[in-house]
C-alpha positions, 0 to 999 in steps of 0.5 A: 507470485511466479517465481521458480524459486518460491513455487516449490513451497507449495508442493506438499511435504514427501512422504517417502522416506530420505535415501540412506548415504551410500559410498563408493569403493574409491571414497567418493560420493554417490549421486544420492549423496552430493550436493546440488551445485549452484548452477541446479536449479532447486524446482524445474518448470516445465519441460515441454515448450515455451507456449506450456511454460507460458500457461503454467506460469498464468495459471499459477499467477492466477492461483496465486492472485485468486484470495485478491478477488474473494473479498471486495474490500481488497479491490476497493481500496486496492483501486485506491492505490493509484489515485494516491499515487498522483500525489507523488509527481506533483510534490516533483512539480512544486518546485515549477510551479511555484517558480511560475506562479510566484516569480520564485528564484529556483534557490529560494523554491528550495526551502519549500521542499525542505517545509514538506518534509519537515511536516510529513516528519512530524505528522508521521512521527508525532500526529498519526501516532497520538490519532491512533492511540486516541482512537484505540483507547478513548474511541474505543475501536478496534485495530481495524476500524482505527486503520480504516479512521485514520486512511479516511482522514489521511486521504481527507487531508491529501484532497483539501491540501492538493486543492488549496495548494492549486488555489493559493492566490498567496504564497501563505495559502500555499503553505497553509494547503502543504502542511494539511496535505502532509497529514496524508503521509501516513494514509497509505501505511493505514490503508496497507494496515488495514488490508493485511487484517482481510486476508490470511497470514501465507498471504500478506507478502502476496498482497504487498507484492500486488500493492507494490505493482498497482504503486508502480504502475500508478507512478508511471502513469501518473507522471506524464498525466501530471505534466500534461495537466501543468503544460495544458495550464501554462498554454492556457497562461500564455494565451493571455485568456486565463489568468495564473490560477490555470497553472494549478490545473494538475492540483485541481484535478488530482483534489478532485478524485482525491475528495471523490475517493475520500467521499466514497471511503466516509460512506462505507461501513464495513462488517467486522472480520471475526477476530473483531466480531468475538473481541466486540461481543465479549468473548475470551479467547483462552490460550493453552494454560486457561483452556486446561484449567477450564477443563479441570474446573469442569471436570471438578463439577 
């Protein structure tokens, strides 16, 4: 968003015409002439001191980051990302926990990782695939509306999945709650679907950018919390107090913002953006060829 190289592109097209080519008496090239070495830099920031490069910077950031603020849908699900990425250090942790809880060698808690890829394989390349198109063309809906269906069921699975994967008394429950929660793989490609259709065309890289800085930090976050969760479990384990359920505390929590934001995505209804509103009533968008022959048939009359 701030970059000096892209900072450039918006600056308005200049007016004035090119300099003509102009060569010196010896043959060489001219100043207006020769072309810019790598080592000049294509758009120049600011030349005063460091403190007006910083509020240059700032203030082009946010220029660049205002359309995030004009629709609230884009916050909303955008506060979703770092929910989401929880999911990511606990599928790093299942390998312990499983050891721990089941008495697992870790050769044999292996193959569990193999089981969950080869779930989210089949949910991404099979399930959400034959979801969409039964949404599109039995249901009825719109691309948006379709995204946003299956983000709700996406996150939906994630929430019970993770909870039955830290209440599974059995190693069965286990992998009964993984194979739900792989349907969740593809929550996060709806969901960034769904955004890119409330924002303009210049502004989806923009979007991207943002999402992929809200994934980071909730990653980074989220590790740690996440192990803090499983050794607060094995604590309470060792205390002889609790029993083994304990050690699924980093699941139980995670599934119960999961279910909360999955709660409040079922409960939003959410206008139609235009495109959707004249596909709904009817109305024929006309390209070049169909307007100029509705014009001659108009003037026919």
């Amino acid at each position: 968003m701030a970059l000096p190289e892209t900072l450039g592109f918006r600056k308005p097209a200049d007016p004035t015409p090119p300099t003509p080519k102009r060569f010196s008496t010896n043959g060489e090239k001219t100043e207006a002439e020769r072309p810019m070495t790598a080592t000049e830099p294509s758009v120049r920031l600011s030349n005063g001191s460091f403190s007006d490069t910083v509020r240059s910077l700032l203030a082009s950031f946010m220029v660049n980051s205002a359309f995030l603020f004009k629709d609230w849908r884009i916050l909303f699900f955008g506060a979703t990302y770092p929910v989401r990425m929880l999911v990511s250090p606990l599928g790093s942790l299942l390998l312990q926990y499983v050891s721990k809880r089941y008495q697992w060698t870790l050769a044999r808690v292996t193959y569990i990782s193999s089981f969950e890829a080869g779930m989210s394989m089949i949910a991404l390349l099979f399930l959400f695939p034959s979801l969409s198109t039964y949404l599109l063309k039995k249901k009825g809906l719109n691309v948006s509306r379709k995204d946003l269906m299956l983000a709700r069921i996406g996150v939906s699975a994630t929430a019970l999945g993770v909870m039955l994967t830290g209440f599974a008394p059995t190693v069965f429950i286990l992998f009964v709650g993984m194979g739900i929660s792989s349907v969740g793989s593809g929550a996060g490609s709806a969901t960034r679907a769904l955004l890119t259709s409330y924002v303009q065309q210049n502004e989806v890289a923009r979007l991207y950018t943002a999402l992929s800085i809200v994934e980071t930090l909730g990653l980074t976050a989220g590790g740690p919390v996440v192990a803090s969760l499983f050794k607060m479990g094995m604590e309470n384990v060792k205390s002889g107090k609790y029993g083994d359920a304990w050690l699924g505390l980093p699941y139980f929590l995670v599934g119960i913002l999961l279910s909360i934001v999955a709660a409040l995505m079922w409960m939003l209804r959410l206008a139609d953006g235009p495109r959707e509103k004249v596909e709904e009533e009817g109305i024929e968008v006309m390209g070049p060829s169909r307007a100029a022959e509705a014009e001659e048939e108009f003037l026919e009359k």
